[in-house]
N, C-alpha and C positions, 0 to 999 in steps of 0.2 A: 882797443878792440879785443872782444875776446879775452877780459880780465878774468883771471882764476878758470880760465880753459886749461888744462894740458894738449898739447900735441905729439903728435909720434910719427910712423912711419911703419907701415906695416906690410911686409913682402907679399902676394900672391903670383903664385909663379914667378912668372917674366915682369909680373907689372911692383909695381912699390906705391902703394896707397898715403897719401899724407891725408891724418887727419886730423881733426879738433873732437872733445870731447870734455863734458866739467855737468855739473849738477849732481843731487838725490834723485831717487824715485824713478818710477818706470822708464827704461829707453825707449827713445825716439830719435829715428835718422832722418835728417834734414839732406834733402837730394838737389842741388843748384842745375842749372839752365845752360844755354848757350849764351852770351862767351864767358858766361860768370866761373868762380871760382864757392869753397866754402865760404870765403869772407862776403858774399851776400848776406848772407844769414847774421850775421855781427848785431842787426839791433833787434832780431826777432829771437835768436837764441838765448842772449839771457833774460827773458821775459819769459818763457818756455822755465828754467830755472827755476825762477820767482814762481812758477806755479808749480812746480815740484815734480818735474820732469830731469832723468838724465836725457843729454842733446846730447847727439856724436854728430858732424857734419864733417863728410869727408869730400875733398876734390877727386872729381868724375874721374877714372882712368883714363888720363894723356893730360886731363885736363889740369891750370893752375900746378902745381906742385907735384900730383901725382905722375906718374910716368907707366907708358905699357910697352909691350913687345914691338916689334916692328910690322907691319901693316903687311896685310897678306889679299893675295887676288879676290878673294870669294867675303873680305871685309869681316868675317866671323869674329878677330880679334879687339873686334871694339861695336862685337853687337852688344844691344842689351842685355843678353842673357848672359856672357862673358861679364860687364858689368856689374850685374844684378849679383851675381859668383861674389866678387869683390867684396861688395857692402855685406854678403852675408858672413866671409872668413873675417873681417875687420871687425865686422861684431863678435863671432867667436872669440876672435885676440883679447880685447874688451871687457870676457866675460858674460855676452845675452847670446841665448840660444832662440829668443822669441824677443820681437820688439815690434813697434809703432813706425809707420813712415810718413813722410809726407815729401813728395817729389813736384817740381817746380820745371814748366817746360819740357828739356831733353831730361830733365831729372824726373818729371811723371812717369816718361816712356822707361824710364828703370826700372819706378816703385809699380809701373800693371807689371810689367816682365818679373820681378819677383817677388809678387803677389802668386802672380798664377804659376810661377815655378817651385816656390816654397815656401806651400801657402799654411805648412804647420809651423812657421817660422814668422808668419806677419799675423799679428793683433789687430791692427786700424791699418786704414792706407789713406793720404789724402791724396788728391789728386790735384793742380794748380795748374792751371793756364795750358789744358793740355785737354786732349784725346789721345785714342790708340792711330799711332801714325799707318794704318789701315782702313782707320776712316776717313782719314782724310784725302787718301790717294782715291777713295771707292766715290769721294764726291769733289773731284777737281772740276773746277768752274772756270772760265777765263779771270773772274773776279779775283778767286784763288791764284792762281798762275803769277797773277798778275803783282798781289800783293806778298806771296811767298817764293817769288821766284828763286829765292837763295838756296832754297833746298835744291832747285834742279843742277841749278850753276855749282854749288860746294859737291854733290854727286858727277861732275864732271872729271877727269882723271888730269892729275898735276897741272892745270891751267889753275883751278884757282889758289893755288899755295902761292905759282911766280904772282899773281895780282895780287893778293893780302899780303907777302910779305914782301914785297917791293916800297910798300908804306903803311905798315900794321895802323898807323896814329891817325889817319883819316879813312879806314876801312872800319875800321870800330871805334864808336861813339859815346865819349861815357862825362859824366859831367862829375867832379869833383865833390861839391856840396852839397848834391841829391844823394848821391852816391855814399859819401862818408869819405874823407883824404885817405885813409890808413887802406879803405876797399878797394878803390880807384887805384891806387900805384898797386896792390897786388893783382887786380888786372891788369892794369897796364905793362905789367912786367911778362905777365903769362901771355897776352897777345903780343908782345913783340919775340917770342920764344917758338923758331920756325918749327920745334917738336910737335910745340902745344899745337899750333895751329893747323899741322898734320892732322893730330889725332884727332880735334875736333872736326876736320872734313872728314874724318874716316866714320866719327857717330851718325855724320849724315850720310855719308854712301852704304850705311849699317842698316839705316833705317826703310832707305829706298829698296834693298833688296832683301837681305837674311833678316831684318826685323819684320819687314811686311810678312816674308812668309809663317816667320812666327808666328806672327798672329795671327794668318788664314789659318794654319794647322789648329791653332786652339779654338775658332769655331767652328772649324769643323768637327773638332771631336766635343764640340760642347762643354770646353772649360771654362770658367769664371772664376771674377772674384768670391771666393769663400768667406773673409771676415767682412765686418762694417768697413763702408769707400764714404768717404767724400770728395765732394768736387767744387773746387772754388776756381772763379772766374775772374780776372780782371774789366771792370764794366768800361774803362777809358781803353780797352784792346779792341779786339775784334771776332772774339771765338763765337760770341751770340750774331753780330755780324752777317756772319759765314752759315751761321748753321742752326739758329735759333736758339732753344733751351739745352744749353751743352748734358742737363740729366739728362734726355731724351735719347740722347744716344748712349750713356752712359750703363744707365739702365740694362740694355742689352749687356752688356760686359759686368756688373755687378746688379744682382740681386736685392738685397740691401745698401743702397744708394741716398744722399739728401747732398745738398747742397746749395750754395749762391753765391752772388757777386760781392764783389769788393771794390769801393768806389777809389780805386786807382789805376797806373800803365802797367803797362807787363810790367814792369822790375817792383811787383809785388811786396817784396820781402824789405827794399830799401826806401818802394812810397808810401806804402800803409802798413808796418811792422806792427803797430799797436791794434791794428782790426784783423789781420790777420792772423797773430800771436793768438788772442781772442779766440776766434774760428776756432785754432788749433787746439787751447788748452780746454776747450768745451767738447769737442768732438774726443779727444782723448784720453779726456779725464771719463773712467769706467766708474758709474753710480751702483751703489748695492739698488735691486730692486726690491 
């Protein structure tokens, strides 16, 4: 997994960032999801490569490997925009002062957050199985409620740390040979890690309150995405489901927007790495005109 990657480890502040990194040619930061770690990205990263791309793929702060501060009342230390901080000093380490993104899930809500926070700093942004979790609160359904109920229950305070880490092995679900053996056990090792699965409730108590209002302040002062977005969907998920043509809202939030589906389940990156590798390396490869 990850052959002729290097990895490191790279200090911000209180947090210590583990990442992966290997290829030529323009950067591009690959952002993973809820409960994944970087090793998601394992069969879509060297494909990204092969098309002459540098990949960095760092685990989220608290998340898999990386580790943050200690969790504070008002949730600040593990919003977006503290993360979004991360990915941009871990690239300075690195050597790119301007790079390419593409964020997946909780990993979207990173790459809108520093998009629109430093936005002379992103080139491309993709966006994958995701909206501004602003929109999603602005159109809660029973259907919603119903089928995302974990966002409410993980924003609940220390109830659900004792429930998940009472028996991490049947609170999260991960199949070995969909997954990849090498991906699976570095999952499996990070949710059974009562830290990890802190921080990971604390991106969701992030996003209920100091994320949301992030994003109301940026429409109201009418920020946007500035470079080229894409937006890709899982068609075997539910975001079209919920809410129809996922560009349709998108739109609003970037200017220059295209995008579509990908005929797999959320775990995008480990069911269809070769159509969405694809996606990527077309959307990111910049054509002389």
């Amino acid at each position: 997994m990850f052959e002729d990657f290097e990895a490191r480890r790279v200090r911000v502040g209180e947090a210590s960032i583990f990442v992966r990194y290997g290829g030529q040619g323009p950067p591009v930061v690959l952002l993973h999801g809820h409960p994944r770690t970087s090793a998601t990205w394992h069969r879509v990263a060297p494909l990204l490569v092969q098309a002459g791309f540098t990949v960095v793929c760092p685990d989220l702060r608290g998340y898999g490997r990386s580790t943050g501060p200690a969790p504070t009342p008002d949730h600040t230390e593990y919003s977006k925009r503290a993360v979004a901080g991360d990915v941009v000093e871990v690239m300075r380490s690195l050597g790119h002062t301007r790079f390419a993104l593409a964020g997946h899930d909780r990993g979207g809500a990173v790459a809108l957050r520093l998009a629109l926070d430093h936005p002379d700093t992103v080139s491309r942004v993709a966006l994958i199985d995701c909206l501004p979790v602003s929109e999603h609160l602005s159109r809660i359904t029973a259907e919603f409620a119903t089928q995302w109920w974990h966002w409410f229950f993980f924003a609940q305070p220390d109830i659900p740390e004792r429930v998940i880490n009472a028996d991490p092995d049947r609170w999260y679900h991960g199949d070995p040979h969909s997954m990849g053996q090498e991906n699976h056990d570095e999952w499996r090792a990070a949710t059974r890690n009562p830290d990890v699965v802190r921080a990971m409730l604390e991106d969701y108590r992030a996003g209920l309150t100091v994320d949301r209002r992030h994003e109301e302040e940026d429409r109201a002062a009418g920020r946007r995405i500035r470079c080229p977005a894409l937006a890709l969907w899982s068609l075997r998920d539910d975001l079209e489901d919920l809410y129809g043509d996922p560009l349709r809202i998108w739109r609003q939030w970037a200017p220059d927007v295209r995008g579509h589906g990908i005929d797999s389940g959320h775990h995008v990156a480990e069911e269809a790495p070769r159509a969405l590798a694809s996606s990527l390396a077309d959307f990111l490869t910049v054509r002389p005109e």
